[in-house]
Residue, then its C-alpha position, 0 to 999 in steps of 0.5 A: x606521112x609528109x605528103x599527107x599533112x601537106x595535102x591536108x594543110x593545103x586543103x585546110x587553107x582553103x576549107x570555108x568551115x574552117x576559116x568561119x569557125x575562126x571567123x566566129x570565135x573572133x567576132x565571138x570575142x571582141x563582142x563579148x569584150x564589148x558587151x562586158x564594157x558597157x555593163x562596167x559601170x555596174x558590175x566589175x569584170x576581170x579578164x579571166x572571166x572572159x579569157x576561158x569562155x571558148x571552152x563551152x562551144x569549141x566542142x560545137x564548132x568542132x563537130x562541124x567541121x570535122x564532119x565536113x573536113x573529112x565527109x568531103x575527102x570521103x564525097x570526093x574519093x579522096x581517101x580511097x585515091x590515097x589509098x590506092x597511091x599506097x599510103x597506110x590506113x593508119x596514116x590516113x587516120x593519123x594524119x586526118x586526127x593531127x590536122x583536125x587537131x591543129x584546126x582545133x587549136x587554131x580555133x582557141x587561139x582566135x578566140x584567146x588572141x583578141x580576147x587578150x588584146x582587147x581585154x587587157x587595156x579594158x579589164x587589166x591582167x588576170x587576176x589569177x596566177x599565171x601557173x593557174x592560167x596556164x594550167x587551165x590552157x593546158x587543161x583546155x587544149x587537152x579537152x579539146x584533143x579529146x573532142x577531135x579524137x572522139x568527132x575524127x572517130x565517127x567521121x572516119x567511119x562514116x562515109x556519109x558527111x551529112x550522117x557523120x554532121x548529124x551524129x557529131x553534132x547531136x553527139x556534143x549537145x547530148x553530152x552537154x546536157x548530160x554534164x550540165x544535169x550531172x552539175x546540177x546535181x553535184x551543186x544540190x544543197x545538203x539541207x534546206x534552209x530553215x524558212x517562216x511563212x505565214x499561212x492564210x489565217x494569218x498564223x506565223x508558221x516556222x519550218x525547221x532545216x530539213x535534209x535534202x533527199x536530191x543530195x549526192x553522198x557516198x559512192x554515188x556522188x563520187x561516181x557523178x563526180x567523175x564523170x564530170x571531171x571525165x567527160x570533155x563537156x563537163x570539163x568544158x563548163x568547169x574551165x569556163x568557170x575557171x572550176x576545175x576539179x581535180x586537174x588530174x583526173x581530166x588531163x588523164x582522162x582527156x589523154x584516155x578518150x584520145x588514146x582510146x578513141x584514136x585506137x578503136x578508130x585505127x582498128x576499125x578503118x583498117x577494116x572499113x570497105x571504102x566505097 
């Protein structure tokens, strides 16, 4: 598997998607610091507010490239070279999983670096804890695992990159309406708040506290629940948030949608007729 990682980190030194992706996260930092400054005088920032907004598009940008790292070993005859070289499908696989994964963690650390050097002398240290920050890192480098597992699955098993782009990409942005529905159901108030109004003839009306029929409880709520604590797209939104609900429930899930994805992945493309 050396000479597969070599090939691969040479190719990704040279991937233009990789380095704009990194040159976004970059720009998407120092411009976010920029923007928080100015509004300083009226409202009070700290850096952990910033620090953790990565997690809401790293998913995109991910699916981008993943798509076209891979498409492009697949358009250029890359993967079938390898295999008639006599290297294993699943090391192929692997090795593809394990760069995407690395690019990925490439891709947080452009935007945490000059979030922290820039943000520190501006907005000061974190606020939180350090134990808490760096839970909430591990938790996000988990997510984003996940996201490469899921996105290196459908690109390893498509041989069209401009397919494999299209289902990746809708694929992220389903998945985050999907969380962003599932929070705001969670966040429904239980009752509505007892409210006076004044009708058209002048008569003062009092309308008492009122329980809300959109409110989760019992079993489905737990569900709703767990799929956001589950699904790497509401992880995302909790970890910007600095949110997170039960730390344990998404590592363990992150490393189930890995594990999972990466296994029906191997399986399949050991299977797959390579054209």
């Amino acid at each position: 598997m050396n000479k597969l990682f070599a090939a691969n980190f040479s190719r990704l030194k040279k991937d233009k998607s990789f380095w704009i992706c990194n040159l976004f996260m970059v720009a998407f930092s120092i411009f976010l610091q920029i923007t928080y400054y100015r509004s300083i005088e009226n409202f009070t920032f700290v850096l952990d507010e910033m620090v953790f907004t990565y997690c809401t598009f790293v998913g995109i940008l991910l699916a981008a490239f993943v798509s076209l790292f891979i498409g492009t070993e697949y358009s250029d005859g890359t993967i079938r070279n390898k295999i008639v070289i006599g290297h294993t499908r699943t090391a192929i696989y692997l090795t593809n999983l394990f760069t995407c994964c690395f690019a990925g963690l490439v891709m947080c650390f452009s935007f945490i670096l000059p979030t922290l050097i820039i943000g520190i002398p501006l907005f000061g240290f974190f606020s939180a804890d350090l134990r808490s920050i760096l839970l909430l890192l591990f938790l996000s480098f988990a997510m984003t695992f996940a996201f490469v597992s899921l996105l290196t699955l459908v690109s390893m098993l498509r041989q069209n990159r401009a397919i494999a782009s299209v289902i990746n990409i809708l694929g992220v942005f389903i998945l985050l309406f999907f969380a962003a529905y599932i929070n705001a159901r969670l966040q429904e108030p239980k009752t509505y708040d007892s409210y006076i109004y004044e009708t058209d003839s002048g008569q003062i009306v009092e309308e008492a506290e009122e329980p809300n029929p959109y409110y989760l409880t019992g079993g489905k709520r737990k569900m709703y629940q767990f799929l956001f604590d589950a699904l790497p797209t509401g992880q995302s939104i909790q970890l910007t948030q600095m949110q997170p609900h039960d730390p344990v429930v998404s590592a363990l899930s992150s490393a189930g949608i890995c594990l999972i994805a990466s296994g029906v992945g191997i399986v399949v493309f050991k299977r797959k007729d390579i054209k």
